[in-house]
Structure formats: structure tokens, C-alpha cells
PQR file of N, CA, C, O and H, with PARSE charges and radii, in Angstrom:
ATOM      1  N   UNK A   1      70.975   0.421 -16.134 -0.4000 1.5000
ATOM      2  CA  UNK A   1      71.282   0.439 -17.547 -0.0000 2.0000
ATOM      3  C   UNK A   1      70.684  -0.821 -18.171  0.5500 1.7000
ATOM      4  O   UNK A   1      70.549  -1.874 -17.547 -0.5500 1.4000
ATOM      5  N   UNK A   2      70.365  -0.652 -19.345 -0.4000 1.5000
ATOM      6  CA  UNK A   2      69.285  -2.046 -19.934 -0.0000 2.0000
ATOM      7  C   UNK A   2      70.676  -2.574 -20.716  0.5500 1.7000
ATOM      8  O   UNK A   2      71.562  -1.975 -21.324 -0.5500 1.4000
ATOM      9  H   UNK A   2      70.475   0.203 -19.852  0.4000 1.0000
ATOM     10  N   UNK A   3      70.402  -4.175 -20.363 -0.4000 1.5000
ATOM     11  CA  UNK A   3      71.027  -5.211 -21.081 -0.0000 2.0000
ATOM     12  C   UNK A   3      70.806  -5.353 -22.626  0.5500 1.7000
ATOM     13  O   UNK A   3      71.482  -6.151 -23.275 -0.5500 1.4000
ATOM     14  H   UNK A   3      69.682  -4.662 -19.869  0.4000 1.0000
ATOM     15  N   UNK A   4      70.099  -4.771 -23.050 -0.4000 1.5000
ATOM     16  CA  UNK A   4      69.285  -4.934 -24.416 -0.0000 2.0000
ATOM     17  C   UNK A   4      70.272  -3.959 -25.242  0.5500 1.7000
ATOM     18  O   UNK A   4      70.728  -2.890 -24.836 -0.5500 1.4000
ATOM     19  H   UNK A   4      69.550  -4.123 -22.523  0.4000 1.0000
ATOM     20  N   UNK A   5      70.568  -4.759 -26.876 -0.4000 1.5000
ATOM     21  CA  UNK A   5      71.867  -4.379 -27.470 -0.0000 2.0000
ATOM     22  C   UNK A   5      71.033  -2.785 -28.055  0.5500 1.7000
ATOM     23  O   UNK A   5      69.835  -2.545 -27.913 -0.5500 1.4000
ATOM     24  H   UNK A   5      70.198  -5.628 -27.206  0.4000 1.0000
ATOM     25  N   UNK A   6      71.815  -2.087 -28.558 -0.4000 1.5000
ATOM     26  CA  UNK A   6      70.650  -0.765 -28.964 -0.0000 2.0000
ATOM     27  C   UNK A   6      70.657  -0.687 -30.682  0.5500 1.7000
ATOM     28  O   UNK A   6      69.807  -0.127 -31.374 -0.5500 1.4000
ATOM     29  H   UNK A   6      72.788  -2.282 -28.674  0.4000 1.0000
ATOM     30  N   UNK A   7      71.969  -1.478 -31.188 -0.4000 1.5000
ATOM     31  CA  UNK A   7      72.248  -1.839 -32.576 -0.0000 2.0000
ATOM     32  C   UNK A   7      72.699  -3.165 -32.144  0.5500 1.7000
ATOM     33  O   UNK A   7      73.054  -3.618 -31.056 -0.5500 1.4000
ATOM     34  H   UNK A   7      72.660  -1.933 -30.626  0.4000 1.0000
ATOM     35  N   UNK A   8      72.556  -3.749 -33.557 -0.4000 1.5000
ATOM     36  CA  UNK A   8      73.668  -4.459 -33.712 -0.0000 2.0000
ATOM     37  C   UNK A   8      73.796  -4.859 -35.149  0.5500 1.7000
ATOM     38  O   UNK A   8      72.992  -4.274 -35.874 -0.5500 1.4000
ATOM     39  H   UNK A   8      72.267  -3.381 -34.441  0.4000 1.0000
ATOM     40  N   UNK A   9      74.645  -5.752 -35.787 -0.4000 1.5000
ATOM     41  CA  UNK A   9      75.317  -5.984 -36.874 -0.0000 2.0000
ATOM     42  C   UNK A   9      74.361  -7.257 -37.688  0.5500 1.7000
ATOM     43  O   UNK A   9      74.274  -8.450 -37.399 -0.5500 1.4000
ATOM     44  H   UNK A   9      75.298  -6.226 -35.198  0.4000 1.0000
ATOM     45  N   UNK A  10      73.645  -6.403 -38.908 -0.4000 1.5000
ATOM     46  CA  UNK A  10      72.851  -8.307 -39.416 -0.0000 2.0000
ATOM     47  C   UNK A  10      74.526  -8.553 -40.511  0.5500 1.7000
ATOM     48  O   UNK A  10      75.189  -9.543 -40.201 -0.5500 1.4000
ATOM     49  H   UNK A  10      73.715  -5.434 -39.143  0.4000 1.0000
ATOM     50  N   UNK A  11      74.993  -7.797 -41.503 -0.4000 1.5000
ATOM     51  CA  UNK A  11      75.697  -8.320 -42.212 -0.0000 2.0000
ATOM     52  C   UNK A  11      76.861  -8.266 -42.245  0.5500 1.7000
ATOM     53  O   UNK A  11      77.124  -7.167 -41.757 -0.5500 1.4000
ATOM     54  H   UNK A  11      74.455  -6.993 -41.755  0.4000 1.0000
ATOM     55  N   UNK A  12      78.080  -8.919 -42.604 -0.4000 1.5000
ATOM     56  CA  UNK A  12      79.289  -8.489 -42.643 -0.0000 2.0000
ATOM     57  C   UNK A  12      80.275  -8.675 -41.517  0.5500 1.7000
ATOM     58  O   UNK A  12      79.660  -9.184 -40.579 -0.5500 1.4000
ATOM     59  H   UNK A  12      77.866  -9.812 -43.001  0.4000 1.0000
ATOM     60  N   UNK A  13      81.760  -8.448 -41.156 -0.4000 1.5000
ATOM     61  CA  UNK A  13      82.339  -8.452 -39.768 -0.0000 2.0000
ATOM     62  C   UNK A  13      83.210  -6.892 -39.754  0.5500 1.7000
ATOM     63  O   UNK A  13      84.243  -6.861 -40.423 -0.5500 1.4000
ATOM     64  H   UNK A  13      82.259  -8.035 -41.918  0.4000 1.0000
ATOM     65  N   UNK A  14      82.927  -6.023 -39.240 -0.4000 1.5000
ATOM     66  CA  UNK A  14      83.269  -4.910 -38.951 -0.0000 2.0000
ATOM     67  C   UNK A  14      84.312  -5.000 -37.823  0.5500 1.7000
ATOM     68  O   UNK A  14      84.505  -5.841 -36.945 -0.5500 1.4000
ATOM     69  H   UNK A  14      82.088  -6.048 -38.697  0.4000 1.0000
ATOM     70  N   UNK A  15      84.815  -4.042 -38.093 -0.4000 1.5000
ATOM     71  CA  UNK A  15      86.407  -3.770 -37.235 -0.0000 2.0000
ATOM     72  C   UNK A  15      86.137  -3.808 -36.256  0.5500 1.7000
ATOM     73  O   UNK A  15      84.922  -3.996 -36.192 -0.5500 1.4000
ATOM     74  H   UNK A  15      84.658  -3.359 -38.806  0.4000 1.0000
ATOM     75  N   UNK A  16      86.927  -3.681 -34.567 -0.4000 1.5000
ATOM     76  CA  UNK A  16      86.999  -2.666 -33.970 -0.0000 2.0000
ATOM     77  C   UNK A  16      86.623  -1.172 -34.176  0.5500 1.7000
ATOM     78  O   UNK A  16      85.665  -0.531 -33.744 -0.5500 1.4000
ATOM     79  H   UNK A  16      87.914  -3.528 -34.619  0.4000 1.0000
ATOM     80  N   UNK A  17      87.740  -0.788 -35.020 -0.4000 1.5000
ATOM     81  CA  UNK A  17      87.582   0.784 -35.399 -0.0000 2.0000
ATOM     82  C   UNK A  17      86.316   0.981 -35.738  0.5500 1.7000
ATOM     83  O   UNK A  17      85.732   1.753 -34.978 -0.5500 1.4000
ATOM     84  H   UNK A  17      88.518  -1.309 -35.371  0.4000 1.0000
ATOM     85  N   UNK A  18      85.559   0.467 -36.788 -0.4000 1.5000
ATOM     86  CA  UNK A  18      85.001   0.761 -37.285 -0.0000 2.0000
ATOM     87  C   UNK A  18      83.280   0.805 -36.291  0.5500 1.7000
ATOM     88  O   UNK A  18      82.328   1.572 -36.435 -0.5500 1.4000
ATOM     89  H   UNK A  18      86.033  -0.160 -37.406  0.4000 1.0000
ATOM     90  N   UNK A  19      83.432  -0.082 -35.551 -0.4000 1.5000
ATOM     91  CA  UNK A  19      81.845  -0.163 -34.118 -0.0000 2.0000
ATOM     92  C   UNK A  19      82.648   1.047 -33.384  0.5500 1.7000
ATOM     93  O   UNK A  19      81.866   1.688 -32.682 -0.5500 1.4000
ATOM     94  H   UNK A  19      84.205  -0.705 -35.434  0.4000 1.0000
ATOM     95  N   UNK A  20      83.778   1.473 -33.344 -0.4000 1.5000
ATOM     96  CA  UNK A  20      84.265   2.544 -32.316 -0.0000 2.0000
ATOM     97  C   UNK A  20      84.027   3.988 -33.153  0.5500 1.7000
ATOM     98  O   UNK A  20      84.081   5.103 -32.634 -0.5500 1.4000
ATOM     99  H   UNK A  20      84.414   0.952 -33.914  0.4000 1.0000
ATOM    100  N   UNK A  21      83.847   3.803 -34.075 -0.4000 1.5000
ATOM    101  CA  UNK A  21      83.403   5.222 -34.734 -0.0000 2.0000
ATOM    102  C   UNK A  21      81.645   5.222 -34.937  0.5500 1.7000
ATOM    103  O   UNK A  21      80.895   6.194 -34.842 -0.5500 1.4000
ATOM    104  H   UNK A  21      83.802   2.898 -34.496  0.4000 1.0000
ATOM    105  N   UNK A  22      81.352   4.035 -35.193 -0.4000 1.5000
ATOM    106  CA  UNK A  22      79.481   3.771 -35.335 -0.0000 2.0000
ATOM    107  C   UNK A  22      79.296   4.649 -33.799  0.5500 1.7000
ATOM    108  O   UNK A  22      78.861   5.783 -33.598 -0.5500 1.4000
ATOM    109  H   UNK A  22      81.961   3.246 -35.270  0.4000 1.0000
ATOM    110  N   UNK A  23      79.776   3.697 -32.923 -0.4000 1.5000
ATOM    111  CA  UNK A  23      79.137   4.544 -31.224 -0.0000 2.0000
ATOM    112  C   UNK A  23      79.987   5.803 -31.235  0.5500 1.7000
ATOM    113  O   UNK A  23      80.225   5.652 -30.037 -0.5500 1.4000
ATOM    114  H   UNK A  23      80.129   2.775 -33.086  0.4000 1.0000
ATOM    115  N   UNK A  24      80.562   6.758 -31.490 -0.4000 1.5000
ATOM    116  CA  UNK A  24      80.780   7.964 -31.717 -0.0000 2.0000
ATOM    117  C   UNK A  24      80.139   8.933 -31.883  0.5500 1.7000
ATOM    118  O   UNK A  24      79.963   9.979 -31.259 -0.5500 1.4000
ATOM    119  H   UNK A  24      80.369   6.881 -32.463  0.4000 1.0000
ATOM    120  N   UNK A  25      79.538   8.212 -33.432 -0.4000 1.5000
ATOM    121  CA  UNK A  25      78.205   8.536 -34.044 -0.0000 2.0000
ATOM    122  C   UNK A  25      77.164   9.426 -33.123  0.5500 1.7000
ATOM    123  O   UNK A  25      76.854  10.596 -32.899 -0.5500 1.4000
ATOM    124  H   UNK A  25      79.680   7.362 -33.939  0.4000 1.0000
ATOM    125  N   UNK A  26      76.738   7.672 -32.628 -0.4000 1.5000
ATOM    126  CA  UNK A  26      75.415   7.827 -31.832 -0.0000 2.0000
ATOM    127  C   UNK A  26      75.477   8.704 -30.599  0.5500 1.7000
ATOM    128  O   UNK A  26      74.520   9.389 -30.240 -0.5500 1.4000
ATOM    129  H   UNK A  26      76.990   6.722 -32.810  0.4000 1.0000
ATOM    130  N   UNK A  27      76.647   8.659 -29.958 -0.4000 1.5000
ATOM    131  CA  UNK A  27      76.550   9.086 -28.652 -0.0000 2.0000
ATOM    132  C   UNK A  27      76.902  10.507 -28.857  0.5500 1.7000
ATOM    133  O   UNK A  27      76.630  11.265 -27.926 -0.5500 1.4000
ATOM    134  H   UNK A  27      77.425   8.103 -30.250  0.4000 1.0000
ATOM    135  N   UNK A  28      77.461  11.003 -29.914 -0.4000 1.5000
ATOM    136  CA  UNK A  28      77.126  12.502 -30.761 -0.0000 2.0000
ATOM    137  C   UNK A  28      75.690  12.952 -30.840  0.5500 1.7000
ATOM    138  O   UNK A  28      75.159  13.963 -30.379 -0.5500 1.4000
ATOM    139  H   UNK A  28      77.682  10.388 -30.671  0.4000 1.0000
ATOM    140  N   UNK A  29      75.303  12.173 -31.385 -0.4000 1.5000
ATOM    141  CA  UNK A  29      73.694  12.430 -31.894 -0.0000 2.0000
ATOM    142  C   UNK A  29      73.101  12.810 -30.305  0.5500 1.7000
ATOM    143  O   UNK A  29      72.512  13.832 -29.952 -0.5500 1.4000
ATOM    144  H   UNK A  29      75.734  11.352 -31.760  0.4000 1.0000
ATOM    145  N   UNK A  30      73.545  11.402 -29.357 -0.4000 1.5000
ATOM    146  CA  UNK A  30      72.152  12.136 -28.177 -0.0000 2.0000
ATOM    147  C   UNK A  30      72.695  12.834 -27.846  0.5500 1.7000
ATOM    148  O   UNK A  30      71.983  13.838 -27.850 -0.5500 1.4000
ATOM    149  H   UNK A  30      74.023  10.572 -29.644  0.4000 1.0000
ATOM    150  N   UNK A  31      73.928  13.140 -27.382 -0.4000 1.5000
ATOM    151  CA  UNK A  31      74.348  14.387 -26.409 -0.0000 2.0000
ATOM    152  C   UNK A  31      74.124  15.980 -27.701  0.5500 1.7000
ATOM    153  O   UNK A  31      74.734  16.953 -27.258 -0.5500 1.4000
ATOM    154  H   UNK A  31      74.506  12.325 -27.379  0.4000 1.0000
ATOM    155  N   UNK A  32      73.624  16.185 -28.646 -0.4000 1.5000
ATOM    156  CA  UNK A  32      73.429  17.148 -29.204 -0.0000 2.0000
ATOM    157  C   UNK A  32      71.591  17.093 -29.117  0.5500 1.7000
ATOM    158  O   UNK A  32      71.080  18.212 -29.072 -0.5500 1.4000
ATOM    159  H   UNK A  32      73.128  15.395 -29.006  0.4000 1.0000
ATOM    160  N   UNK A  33      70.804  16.133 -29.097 -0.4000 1.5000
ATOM    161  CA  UNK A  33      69.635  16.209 -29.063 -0.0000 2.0000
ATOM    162  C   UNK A  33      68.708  17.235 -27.933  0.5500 1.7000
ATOM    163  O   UNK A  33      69.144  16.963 -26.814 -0.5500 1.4000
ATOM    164  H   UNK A  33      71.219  15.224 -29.133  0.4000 1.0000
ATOM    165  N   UNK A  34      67.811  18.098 -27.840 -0.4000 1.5000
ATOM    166  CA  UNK A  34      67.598  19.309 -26.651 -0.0000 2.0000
ATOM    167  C   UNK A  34      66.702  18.091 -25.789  0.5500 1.7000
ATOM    168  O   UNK A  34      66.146  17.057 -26.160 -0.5500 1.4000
ATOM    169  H   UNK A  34      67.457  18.319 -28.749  0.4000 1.0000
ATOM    170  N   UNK A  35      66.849  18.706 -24.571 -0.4000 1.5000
ATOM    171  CA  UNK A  35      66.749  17.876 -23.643 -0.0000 2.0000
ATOM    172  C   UNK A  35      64.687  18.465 -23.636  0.5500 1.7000
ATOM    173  O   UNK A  35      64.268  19.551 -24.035 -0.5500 1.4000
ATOM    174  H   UNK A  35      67.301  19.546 -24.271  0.4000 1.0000
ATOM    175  N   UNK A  36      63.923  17.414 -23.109 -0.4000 1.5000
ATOM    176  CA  UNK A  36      62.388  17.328 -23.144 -0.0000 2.0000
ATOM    177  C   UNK A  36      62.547  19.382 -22.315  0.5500 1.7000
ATOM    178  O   UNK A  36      63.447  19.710 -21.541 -0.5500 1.4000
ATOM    179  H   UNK A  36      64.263  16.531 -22.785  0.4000 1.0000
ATOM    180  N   UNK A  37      61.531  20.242 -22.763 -0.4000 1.5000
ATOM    181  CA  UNK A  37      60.881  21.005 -21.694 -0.0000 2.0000
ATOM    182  C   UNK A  37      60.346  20.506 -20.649  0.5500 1.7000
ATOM    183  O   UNK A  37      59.534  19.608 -20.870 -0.5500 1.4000
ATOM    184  H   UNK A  37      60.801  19.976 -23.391  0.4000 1.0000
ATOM    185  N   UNK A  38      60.569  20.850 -19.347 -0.4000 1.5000
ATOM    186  CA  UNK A  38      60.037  20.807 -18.190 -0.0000 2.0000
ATOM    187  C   UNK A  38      58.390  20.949 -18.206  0.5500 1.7000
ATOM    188  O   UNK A  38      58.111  22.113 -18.492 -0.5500 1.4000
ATOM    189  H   UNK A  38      61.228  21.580 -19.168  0.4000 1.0000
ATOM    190  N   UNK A  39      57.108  20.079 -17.975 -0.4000 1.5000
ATOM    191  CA  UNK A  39      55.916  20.492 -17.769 -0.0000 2.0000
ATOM    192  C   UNK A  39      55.364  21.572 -17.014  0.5500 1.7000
ATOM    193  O   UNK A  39      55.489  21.362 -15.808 -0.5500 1.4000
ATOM    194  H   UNK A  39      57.335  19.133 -17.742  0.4000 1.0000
ATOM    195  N   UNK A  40      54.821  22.610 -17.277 -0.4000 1.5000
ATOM    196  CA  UNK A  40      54.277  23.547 -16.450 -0.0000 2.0000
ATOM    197  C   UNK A  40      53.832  23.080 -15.197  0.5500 1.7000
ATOM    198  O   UNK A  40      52.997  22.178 -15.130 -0.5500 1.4000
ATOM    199  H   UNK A  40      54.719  22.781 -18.257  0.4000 1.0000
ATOM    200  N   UNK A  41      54.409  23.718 -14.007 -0.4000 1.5000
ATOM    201  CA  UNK A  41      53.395  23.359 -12.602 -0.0000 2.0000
ATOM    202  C   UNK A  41      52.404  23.972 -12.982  0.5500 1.7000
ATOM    203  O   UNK A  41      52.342  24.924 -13.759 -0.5500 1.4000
ATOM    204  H   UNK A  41      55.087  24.450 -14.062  0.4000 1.0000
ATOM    205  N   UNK A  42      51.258  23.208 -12.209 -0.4000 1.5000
ATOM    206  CA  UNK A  42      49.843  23.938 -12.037 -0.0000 2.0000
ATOM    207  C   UNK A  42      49.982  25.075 -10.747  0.5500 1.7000
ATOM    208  O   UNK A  42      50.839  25.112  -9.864 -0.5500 1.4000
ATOM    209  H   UNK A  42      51.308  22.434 -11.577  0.4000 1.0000
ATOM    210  N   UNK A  43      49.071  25.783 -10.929 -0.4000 1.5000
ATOM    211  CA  UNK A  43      48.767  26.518  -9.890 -0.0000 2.0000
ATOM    212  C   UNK A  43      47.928  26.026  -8.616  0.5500 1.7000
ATOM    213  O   UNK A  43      47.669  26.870  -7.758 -0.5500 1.4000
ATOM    214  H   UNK A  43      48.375  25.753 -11.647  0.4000 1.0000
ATOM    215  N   UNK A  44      47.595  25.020  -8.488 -0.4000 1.5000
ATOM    216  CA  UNK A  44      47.423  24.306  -7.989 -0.0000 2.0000
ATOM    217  C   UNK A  44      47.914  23.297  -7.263  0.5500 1.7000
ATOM    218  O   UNK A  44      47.217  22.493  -6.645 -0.5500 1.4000
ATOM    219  H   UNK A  44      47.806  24.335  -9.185  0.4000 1.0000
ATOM    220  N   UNK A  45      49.724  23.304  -7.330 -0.4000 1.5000
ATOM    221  CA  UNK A  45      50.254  22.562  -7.269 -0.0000 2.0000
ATOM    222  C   UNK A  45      50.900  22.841  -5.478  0.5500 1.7000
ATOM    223  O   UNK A  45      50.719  23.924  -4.921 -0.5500 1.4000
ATOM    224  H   UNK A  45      50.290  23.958  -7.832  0.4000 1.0000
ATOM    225  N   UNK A  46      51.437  21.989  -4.977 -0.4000 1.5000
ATOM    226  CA  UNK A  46      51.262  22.891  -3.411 -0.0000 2.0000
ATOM    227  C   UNK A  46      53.159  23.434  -3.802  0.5500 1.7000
ATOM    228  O   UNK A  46      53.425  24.520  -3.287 -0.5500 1.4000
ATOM    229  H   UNK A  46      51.584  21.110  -5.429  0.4000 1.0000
ATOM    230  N   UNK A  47      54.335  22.788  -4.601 -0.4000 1.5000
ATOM    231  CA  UNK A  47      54.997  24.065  -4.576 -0.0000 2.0000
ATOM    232  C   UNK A  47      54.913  25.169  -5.250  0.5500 1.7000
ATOM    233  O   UNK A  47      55.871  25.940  -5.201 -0.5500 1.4000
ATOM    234  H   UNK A  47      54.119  21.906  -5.020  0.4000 1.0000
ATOM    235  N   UNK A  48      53.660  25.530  -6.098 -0.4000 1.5000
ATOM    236  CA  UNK A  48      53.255  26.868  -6.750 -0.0000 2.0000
ATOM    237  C   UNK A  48      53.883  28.058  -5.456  0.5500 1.7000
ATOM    238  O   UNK A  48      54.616  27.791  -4.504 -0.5500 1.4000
ATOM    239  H   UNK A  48      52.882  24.903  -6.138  0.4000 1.0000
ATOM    240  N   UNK A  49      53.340  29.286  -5.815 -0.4000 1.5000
ATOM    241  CA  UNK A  49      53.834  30.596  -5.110 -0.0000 2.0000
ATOM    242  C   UNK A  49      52.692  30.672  -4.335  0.5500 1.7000
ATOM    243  O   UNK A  49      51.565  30.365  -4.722 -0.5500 1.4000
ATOM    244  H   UNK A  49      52.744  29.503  -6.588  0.4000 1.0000
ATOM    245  N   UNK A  50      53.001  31.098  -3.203 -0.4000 1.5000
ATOM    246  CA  UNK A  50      52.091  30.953  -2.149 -0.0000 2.0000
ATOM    247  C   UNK A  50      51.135  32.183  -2.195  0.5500 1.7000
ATOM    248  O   UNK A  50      50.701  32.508  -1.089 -0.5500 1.4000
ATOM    249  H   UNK A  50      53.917  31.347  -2.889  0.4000 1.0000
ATOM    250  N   UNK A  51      50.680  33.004  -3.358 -0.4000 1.5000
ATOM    251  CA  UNK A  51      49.746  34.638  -3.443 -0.0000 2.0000
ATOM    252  C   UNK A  51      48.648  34.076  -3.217  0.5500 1.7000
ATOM    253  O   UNK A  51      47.797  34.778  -2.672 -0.5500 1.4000
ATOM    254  H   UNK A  51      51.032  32.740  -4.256  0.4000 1.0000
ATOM    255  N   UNK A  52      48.379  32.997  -3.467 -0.4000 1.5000
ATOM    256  CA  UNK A  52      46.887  32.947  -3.126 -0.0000 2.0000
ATOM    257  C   UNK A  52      46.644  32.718  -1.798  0.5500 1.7000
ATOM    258  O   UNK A  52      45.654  33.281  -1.330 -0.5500 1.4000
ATOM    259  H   UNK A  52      49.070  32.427  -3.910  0.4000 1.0000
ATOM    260  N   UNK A  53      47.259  32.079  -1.129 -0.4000 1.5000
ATOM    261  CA  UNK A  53      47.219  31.789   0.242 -0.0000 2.0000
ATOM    262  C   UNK A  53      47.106  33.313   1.273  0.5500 1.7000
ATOM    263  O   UNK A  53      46.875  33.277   2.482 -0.5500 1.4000
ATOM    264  H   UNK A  53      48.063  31.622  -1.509  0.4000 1.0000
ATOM    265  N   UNK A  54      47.287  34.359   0.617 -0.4000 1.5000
ATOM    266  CA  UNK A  54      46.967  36.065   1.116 -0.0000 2.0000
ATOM    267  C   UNK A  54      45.928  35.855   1.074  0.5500 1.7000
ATOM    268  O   UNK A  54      45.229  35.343   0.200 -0.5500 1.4000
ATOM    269  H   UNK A  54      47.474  34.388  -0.364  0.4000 1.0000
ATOM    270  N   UNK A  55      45.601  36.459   2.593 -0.4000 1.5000
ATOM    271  CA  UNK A  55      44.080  36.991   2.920 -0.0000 2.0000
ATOM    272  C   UNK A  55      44.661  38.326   2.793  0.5500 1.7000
ATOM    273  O   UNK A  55      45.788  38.780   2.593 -0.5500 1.4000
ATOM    274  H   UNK A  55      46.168  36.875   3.304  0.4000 1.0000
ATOM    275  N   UNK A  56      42.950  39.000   3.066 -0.4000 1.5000
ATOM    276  CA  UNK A  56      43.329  40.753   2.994 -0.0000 2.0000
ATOM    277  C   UNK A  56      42.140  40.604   4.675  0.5500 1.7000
ATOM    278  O   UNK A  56      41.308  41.465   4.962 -0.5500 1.4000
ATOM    279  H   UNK A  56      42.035  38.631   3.229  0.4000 1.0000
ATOM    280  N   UNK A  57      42.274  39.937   5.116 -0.4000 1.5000
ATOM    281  CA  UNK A  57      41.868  39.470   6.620 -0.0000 2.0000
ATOM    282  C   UNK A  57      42.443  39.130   7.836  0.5500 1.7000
ATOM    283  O   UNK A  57      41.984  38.467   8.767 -0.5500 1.4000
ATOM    284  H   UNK A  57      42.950  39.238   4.883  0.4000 1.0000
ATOM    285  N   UNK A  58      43.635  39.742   7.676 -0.4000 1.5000
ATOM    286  CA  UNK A  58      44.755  39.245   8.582 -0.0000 2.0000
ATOM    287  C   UNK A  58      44.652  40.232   9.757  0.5500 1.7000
ATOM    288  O   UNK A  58      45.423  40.138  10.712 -0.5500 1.4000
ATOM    289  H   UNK A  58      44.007  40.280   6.920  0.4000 1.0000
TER
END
């Protein structure tokens, strides 16, 4: 986990309550954000599906 603050406060002195509803907020926001798509494997890739690896030489 990074030490590095992710907000913080330039003006004013805010509650408790009030930083406990700000991170509410946020941690709303990412857990609703869609998670990245997965990159396509290549076919090329060695866990691709093994059809090409069929001979008709067997």
C-alpha cells in the first residue's frame, strides 16, 4: 500500500465526521468504477487452445 496521502486538506479544519464521509465518497466512487477488460490472448500464446497443434497425420 503507498504511503503517499491520496487527498488532503489545503484550507480550513474539518471534522472527523466530515474526512469520514469525504472517504465514503471516494471509496464509493472506486468500488462502483468497471473493472479494466481483460487483453485478448493471442493465438499464439502457448495457453491458447491447442487446434492447431492437430495434424491430420497422425
Amino acid at each position: 500500500m503507498d504511503s503517499a496521502p491520496v487527498f488532503r486538506v489545503l484550507r480550513g479544519d474539518p471534522e472527523d465526521t466530515e474526512l469520514a464521509a469525504l472517504v465514503a465518497v471516494f471509496t464509493a466512487l472506486a468500488s462502483a468504477a468497471p473493472s479494466p477488460a481483460a487483453p485478448a490472448r493471442s493465438a499464439w500464446s502457448p495457453l491458447a487452445a491447442p487446434t492447431w497443434r492437430t495434424s491430420t497425420l497422425r
